[in-house]
C-alpha positions as CSV (number, residue, x, y, z in Angstrom):
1,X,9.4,20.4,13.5
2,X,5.7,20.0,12.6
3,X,5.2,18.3,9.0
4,X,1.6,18.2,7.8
5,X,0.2,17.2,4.4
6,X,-3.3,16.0,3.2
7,X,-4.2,12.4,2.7
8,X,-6.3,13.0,-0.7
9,X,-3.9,15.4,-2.1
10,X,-3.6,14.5,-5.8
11,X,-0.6,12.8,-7.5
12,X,0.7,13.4,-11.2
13,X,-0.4,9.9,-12.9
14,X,2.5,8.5,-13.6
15,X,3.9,4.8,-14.7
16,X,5.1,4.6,-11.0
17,X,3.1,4.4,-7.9
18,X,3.3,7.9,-5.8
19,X,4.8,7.0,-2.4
20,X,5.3,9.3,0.1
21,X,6.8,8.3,3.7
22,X,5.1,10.4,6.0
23,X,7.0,9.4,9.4
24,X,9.6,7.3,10.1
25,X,11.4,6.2,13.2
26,X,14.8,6.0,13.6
27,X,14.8,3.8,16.1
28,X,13.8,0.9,14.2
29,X,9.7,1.3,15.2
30,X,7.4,2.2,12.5
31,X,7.1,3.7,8.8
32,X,3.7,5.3,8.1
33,X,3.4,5.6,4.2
34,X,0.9,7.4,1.7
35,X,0.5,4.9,-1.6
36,X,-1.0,6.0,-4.7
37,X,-2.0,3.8,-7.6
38,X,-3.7,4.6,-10.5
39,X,-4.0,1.1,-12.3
40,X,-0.7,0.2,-11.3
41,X,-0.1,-3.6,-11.0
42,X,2.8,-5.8,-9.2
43,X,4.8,-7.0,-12.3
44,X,3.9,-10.5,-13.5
45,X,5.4,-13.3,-11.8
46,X,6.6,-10.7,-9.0
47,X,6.1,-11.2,-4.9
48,X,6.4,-8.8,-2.3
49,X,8.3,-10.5,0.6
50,X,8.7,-8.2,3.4
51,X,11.1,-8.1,6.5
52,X,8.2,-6.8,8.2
53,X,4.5,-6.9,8.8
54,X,2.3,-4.3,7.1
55,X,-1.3,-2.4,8.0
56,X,-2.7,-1.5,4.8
57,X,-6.1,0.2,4.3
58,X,-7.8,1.5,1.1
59,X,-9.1,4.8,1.6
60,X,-9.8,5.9,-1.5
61,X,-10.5,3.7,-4.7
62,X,-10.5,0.4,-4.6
63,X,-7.6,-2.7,-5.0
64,X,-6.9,-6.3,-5.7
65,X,-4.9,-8.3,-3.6
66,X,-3.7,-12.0,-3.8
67,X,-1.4,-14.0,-1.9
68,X,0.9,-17.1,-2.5
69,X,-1.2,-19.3,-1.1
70,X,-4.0,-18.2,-4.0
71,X,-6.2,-16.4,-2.0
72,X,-7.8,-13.3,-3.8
73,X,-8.7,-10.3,-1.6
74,X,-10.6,-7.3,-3.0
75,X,-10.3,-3.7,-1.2
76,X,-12.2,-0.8,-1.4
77,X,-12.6,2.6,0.6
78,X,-12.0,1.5,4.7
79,X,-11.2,-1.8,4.1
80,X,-8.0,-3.0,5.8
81,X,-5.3,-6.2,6.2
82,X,-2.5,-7.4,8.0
83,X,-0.1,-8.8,6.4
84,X,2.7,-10.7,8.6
85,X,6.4,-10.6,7.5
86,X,7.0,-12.5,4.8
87,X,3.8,-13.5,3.9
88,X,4.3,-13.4,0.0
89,X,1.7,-10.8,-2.2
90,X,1.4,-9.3,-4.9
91,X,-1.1,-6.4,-6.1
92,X,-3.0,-7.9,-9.0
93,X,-5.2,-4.4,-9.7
94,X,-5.5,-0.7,-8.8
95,X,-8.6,1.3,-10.1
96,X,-7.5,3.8,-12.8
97,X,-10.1,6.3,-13.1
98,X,-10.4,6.8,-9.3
99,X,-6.8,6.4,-8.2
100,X,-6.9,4.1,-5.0
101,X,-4.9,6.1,-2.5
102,X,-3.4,3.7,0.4
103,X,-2.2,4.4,3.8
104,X,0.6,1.7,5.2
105,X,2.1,1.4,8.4
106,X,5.0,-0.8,8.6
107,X,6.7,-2.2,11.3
108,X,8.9,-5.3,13.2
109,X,6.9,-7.6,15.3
């Protein structure tokens, strides 16, 4: 079956992020995911601590990123990370006005 879809397509601003998986293996490989933030913001005191490393690029909008270890990273449109498994993060900001639409691509080492 052929699924297709457009990157930029909009999302209804919500008090939720928009996430939408766009493939996923079975086999244990790789998840490829379209994020959407529109100010959205990792609760306070809050760490995402993943089982598996992460690719994530801005392509649209821009982000704020920071780590455990305090360092700060901002992203806007192309810029990209790798973030190992558990390496501890948390979004700190997401711009509003333009939403910042994310592309992730998760997957075991």
């Amino acid at each position: 079956m052929i699924k297709r879809g457009n990157l930029f397509s909009p999302a209804a601003k919500s008090d939720e992020e928009f996430l939408e998986v766009l493939m996923s293996c079975k086999s244990g490989g790789a998840r490829v995911e379209r994020i959407v933030s529109q100010g959205h913001a990792s609760p306070p005191d809050f760490w995402y601590d993943q089982n598996e490393q992460e690719f994530v690029a801005v392509l649209k909008g821009n982000a704020e990123l920071e780590f455990e270890d305090g360092t700060v990273m901002n992203m806007s449109l192309g810029d990209w990370v790798i973030i190992p498994e558990h390496c501890r993060h948390r979004v700190n900001s997401t711009s509003e006005i333009t939403p910042c639409v994310w592309l992730a691509v998760f997957g075991k080492n």
